[in-house]
C-alpha distance (Angstrom), angle and dihedral (degrees) to the residues before:
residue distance angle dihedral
X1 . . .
X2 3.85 . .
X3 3.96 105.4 .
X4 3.77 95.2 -154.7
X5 3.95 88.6 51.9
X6 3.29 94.3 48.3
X7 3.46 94.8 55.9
X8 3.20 105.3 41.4
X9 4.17 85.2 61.9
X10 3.75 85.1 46.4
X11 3.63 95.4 51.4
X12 3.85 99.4 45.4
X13 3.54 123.4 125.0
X14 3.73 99.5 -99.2
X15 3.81 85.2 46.6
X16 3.67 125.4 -132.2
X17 3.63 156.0 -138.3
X18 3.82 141.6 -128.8
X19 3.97 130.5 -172.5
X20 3.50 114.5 -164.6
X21 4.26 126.0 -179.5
X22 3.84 135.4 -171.8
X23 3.98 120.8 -163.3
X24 3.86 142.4 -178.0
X25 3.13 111.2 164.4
X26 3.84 94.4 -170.7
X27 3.88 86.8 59.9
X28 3.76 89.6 48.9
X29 4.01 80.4 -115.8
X30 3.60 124.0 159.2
X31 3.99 124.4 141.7
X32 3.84 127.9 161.9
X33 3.15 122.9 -160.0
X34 4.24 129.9 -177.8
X35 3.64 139.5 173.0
X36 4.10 138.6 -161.2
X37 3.84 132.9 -161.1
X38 3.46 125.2 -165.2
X39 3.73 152.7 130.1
X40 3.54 125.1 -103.4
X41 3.79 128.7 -156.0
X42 3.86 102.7 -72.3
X43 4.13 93.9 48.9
X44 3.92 91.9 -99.2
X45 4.21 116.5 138.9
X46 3.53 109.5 -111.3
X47 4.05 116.5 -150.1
X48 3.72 115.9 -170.2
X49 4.04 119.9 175.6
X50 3.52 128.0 -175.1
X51 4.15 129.1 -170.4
X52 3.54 142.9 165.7
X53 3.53 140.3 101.9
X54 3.86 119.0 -34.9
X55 4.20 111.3 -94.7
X56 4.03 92.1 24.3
X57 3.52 134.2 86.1
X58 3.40 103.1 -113.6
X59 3.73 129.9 178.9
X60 4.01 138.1 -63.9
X61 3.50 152.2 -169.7
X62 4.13 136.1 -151.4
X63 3.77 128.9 -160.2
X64 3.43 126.9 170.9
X65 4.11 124.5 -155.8
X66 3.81 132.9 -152.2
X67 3.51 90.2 -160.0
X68 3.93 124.3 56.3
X69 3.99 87.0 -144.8
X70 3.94 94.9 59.7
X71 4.33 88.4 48.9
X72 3.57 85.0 53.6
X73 3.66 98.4 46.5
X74 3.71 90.1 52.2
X75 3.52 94.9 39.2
X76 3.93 83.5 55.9
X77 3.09 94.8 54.3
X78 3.88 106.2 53.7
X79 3.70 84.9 45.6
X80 3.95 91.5 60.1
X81 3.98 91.5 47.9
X82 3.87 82.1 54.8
X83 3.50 92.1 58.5
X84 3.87 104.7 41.5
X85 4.34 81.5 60.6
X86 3.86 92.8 110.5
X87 4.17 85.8 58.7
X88 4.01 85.9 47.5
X89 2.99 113.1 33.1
X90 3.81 109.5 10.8
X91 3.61 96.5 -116.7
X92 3.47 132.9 75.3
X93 3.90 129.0 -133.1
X94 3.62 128.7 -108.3
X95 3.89 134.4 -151.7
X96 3.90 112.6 -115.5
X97 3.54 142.5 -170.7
X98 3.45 105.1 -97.3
């Protein structure tokens, strides 16, 4: 996964989404985690994330940025926590079909 690709579909205009999952099963091991961009109705970036483990609700957060710069700075920064999994938690993640 390409971080700067990825964001820059994140970040387009009409927004967009990413699901992501990491699994070992002999670990017991299985975490989703997703994220939306959009706009809401006063030109702001909306960031919603969502985690947790795979088939439950799990937990989330929402932010919302004046500035398209800050979205993408936070935004960049989820993304790179995503990809230092293997050093965390000894798997990596995986895009899915969401």
């Amino acid at each position: 996964m390409d971080i700067e690709t990825t964001l820059n579909q994140l970040l387009a205009p009409e927004g967009g989404h990413l699901a992501l999952e990491a699994c070992d099963p002999a670990r017991g091991l299985a975490r989703r985690w997703q994220v939306e961009v959009g706009q809401d109705l006063f030109g702001w970036t909306t960031l919603s994330w969502n985690w947790g483990r795979i088939g439950t609700a799990g937990q989330g957060k929402q932010l919302s940025f004046a500035a398209r710069s800050e979205a993408r700075k936070a935004v960049r920064a989820l993304l790179q926590r995503r990809m230092r999994a293997p050093r965390r938690i000894g798997v990596a993640y995986v895009p899915v079909a969401s």
